[in-house]
PLY file of the C-alpha trace (Angstrom):
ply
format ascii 1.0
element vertex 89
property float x
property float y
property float z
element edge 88
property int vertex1
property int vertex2
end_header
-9.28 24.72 3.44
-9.12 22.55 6.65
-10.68 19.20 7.16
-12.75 18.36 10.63
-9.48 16.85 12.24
-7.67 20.67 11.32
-5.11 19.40 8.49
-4.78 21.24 5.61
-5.75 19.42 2.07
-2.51 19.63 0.97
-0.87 18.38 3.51
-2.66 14.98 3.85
-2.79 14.72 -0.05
1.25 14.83 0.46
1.13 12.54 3.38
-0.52 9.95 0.93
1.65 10.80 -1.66
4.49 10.01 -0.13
2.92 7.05 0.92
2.61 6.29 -2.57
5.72 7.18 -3.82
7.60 4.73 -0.53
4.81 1.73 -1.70
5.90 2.12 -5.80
7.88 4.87 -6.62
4.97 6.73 -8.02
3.45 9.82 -6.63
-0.12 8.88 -7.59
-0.14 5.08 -7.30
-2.44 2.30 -8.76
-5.83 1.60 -6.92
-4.19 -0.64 -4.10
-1.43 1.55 -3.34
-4.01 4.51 -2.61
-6.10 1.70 -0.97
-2.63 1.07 1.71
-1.75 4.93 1.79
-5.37 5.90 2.89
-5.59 3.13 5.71
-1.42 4.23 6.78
-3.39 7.89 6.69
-5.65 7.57 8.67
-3.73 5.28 10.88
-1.18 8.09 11.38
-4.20 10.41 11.82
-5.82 9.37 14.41
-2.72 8.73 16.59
-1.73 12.54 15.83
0.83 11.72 13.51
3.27 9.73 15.36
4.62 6.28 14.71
3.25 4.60 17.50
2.77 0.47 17.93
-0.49 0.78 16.15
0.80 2.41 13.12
3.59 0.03 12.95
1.16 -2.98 13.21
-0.71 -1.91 10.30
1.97 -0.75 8.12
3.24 -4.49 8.50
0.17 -6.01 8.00
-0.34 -3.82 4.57
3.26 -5.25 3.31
2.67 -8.78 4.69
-0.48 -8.65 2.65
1.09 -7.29 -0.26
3.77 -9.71 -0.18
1.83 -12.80 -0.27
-0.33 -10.91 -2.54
2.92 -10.74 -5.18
4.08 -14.64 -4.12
0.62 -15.93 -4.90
0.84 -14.07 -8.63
4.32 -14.75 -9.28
3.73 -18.95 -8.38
0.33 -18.35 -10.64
2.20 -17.07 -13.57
4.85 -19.94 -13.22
2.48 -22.62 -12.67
0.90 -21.03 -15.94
4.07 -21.14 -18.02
5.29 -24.23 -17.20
1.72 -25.88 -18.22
2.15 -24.27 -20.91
5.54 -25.58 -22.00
4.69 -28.79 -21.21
1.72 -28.66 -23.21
4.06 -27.97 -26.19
6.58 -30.93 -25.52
0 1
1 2
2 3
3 4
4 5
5 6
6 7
7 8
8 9
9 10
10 11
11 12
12 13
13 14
14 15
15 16
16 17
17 18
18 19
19 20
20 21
21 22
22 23
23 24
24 25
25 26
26 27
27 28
28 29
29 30
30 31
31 32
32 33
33 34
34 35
35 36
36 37
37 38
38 39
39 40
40 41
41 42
42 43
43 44
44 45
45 46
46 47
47 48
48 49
49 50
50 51
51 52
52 53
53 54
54 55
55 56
56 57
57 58
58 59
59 60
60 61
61 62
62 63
63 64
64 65
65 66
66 67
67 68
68 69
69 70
70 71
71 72
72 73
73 74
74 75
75 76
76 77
77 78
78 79
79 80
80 81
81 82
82 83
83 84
84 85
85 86
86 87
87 88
């Protein structure tokens, strides 16, 4: 079974998985990490597969958000604990 653009099922669903697997070290991936490997996809897609300024461009945006995604939590969950601690002293 092909898809309009001529890839194969498979083959895409292995494209995002290994998306996936790069983002987390999981084949299947939490709802973001499908979110990132879809937009990479189709990225990739549309360019015919090759890694071209565009794909790059994206693929760094993706981790840039993620990263200040995962700063913002982590200085959340400190700012949380140490509230917390010096609610208790």
């Amino acid at each position: 079974m092909t898809e309009g653009n001529g890839k194969s099922m498979p083959e895409r669903t292995g494209k995002r998985g290994a998306v996936n697997y790069v983002l987390t070290g999981d084949r299947e991936g939490n709802r973001s990490t499908r979110l990132a490997g879809q937009i990479i996809g189709r990225v990739l897609d549309r360019d015919g597969g090759r890694i071209t300024g565009r794909a790059i461009a994206a693929i760094l945006v993706i981790l840039g958000v993620a990263g200040l995604a995962f700063v913002a939590y982590r200085l959340l969950m400190i700012d949380l604990i140490l509230t917390l601690v010096g609610e208790r002293g």
